[in-house]
C-alpha positions in Angstrom: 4.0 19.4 11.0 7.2 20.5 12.6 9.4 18.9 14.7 13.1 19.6 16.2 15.4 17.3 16.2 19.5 17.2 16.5 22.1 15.8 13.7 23.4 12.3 14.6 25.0 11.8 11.3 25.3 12.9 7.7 25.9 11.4 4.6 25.4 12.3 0.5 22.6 14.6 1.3 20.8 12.6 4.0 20.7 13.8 7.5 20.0 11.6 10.3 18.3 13.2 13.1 17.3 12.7 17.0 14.0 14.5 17.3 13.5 15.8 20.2 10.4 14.9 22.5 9.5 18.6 23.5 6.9 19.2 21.0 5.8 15.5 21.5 4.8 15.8 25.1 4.2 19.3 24.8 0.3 19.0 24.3 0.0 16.4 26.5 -2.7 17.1 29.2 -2.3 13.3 31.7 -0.6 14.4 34.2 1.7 10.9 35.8 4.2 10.5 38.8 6.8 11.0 36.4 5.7 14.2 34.1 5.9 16.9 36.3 1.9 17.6 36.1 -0.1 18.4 33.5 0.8 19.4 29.9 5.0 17.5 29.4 6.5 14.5 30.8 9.6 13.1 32.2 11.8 11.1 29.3 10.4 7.4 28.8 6.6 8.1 29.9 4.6 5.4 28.4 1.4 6.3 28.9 0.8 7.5 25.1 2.9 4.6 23.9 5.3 7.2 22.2 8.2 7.7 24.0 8.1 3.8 25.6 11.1 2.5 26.9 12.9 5.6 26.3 13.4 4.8 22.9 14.4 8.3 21.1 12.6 8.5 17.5 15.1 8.9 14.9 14.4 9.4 11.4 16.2 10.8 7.9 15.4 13.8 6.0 16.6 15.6 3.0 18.2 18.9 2.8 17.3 20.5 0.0 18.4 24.3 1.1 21.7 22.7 1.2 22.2 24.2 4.4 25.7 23.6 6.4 24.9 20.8 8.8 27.4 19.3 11.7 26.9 16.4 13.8 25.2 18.3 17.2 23.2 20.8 14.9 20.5 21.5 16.4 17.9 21.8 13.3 13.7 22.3 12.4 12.1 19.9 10.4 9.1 20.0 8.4 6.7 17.3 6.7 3.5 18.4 4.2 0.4 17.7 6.1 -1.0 16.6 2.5 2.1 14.1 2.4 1.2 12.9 5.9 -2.2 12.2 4.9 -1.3 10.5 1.7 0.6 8.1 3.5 -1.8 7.2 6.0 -4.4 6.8 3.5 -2.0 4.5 1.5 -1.2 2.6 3.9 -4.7 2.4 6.0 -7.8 3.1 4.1 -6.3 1.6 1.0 -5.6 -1.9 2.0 -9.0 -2.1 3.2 -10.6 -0.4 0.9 -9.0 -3.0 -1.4 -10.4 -5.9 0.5 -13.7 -4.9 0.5 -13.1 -4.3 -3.3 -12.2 -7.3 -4.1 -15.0 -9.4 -2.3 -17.8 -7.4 -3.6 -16.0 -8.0 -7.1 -16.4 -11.6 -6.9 -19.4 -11.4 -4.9 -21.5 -9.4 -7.8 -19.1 -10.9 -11.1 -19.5 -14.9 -9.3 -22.7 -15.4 -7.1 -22.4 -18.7 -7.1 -19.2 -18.2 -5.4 -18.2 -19.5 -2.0 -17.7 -17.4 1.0 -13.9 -18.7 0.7 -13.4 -18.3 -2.7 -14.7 -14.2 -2.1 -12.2 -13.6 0.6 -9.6 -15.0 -1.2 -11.1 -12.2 -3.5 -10.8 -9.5 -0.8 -6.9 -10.9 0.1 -5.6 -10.6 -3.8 -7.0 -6.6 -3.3 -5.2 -6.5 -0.1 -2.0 -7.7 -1.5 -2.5 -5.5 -4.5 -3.1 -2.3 -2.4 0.0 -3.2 -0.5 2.2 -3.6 -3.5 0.4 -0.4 -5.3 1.8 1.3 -1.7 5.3 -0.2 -1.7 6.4 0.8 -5.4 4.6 4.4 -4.6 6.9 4.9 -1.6 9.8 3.4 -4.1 8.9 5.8 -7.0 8.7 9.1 -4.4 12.1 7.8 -2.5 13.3 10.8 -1.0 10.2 13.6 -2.6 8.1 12.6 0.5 10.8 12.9 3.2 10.9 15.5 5.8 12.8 18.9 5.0 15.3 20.4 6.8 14.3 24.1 7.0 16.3 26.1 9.4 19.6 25.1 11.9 18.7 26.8 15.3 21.9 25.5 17.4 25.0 24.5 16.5 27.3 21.9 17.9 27.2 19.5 20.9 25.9 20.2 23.9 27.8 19.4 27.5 25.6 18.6 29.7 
């Protein structure tokens, strides 16, 4: 997945970015008052629920071609589909996954158990699933971040 986005700030290897909502909206086939027909919208079009309120999605990535970055850059960034997936799966389909886990644990290990005593069951998977996905996004820090992988402006723009 790739997105473009401009430099708001740097520090030790980090770049904060503004990604632009182009590519967003791009796809987008409702056409509203506001989006100038079909396929793109206006800034702050809240009918998908991404760009609501205006709000401009910011993230960090890493730069790991090292390239020479300004505040203003304009810059491509690129996240692993595989990575993307992991972490939806780690932090969906796990947790649940987890649940169900645990009550079916208690439910085949303790049949005499109550329905209360098996979702407590289920929630101790939950939680686990949750912690398993927290120290997995501690242990890959900055290894699962987007990548900077080409500047394709430089500079501030007036106007």
């Amino acid at each position: 997945m790739r997105e473009i986005g401009r430099v708001t700030s740097l520090e030790r290897g980090i770049v904060h970015l503004a990604l632009e909502n182009d590519l967003l909206c791009a796809g987008c086939s409702t056409g509203t008052e506001n989006s100038g027909g079909a396929g793109g919208r206006a800034a702050g079009c809240s009918v998908c629920g991404a760009l609501a309120g205006d709000k401009q999605r910011t993230i960090q990535a890493d730069n790991p071609a090292n390239l020479h970055l300004e505040v203003g850059d304009r810059v491509v960034v690129a996240l692993d589909n595989k990575k993307t997936v992991t972490a939806a799966l780690l932090v969906f389909v796990l947790p649940v996954a987890a649940f169900l886990l645990g009550y079916a644990a208690l439910l085949l290990l303790v049949p005499s158990a109550r329905e209360g005593t098996r979702l407590l069951g289920g929630a101790a998977g939950f939680v686990l699933a949750v912690v398993f996905a927290f120290v997995w996004r501690m242990i890959r820090k900055k290894k699962d971040w987007p990548q900077v992988m080409e500047k394709i402006g430089t500079g501030l723009s007036i106007g």
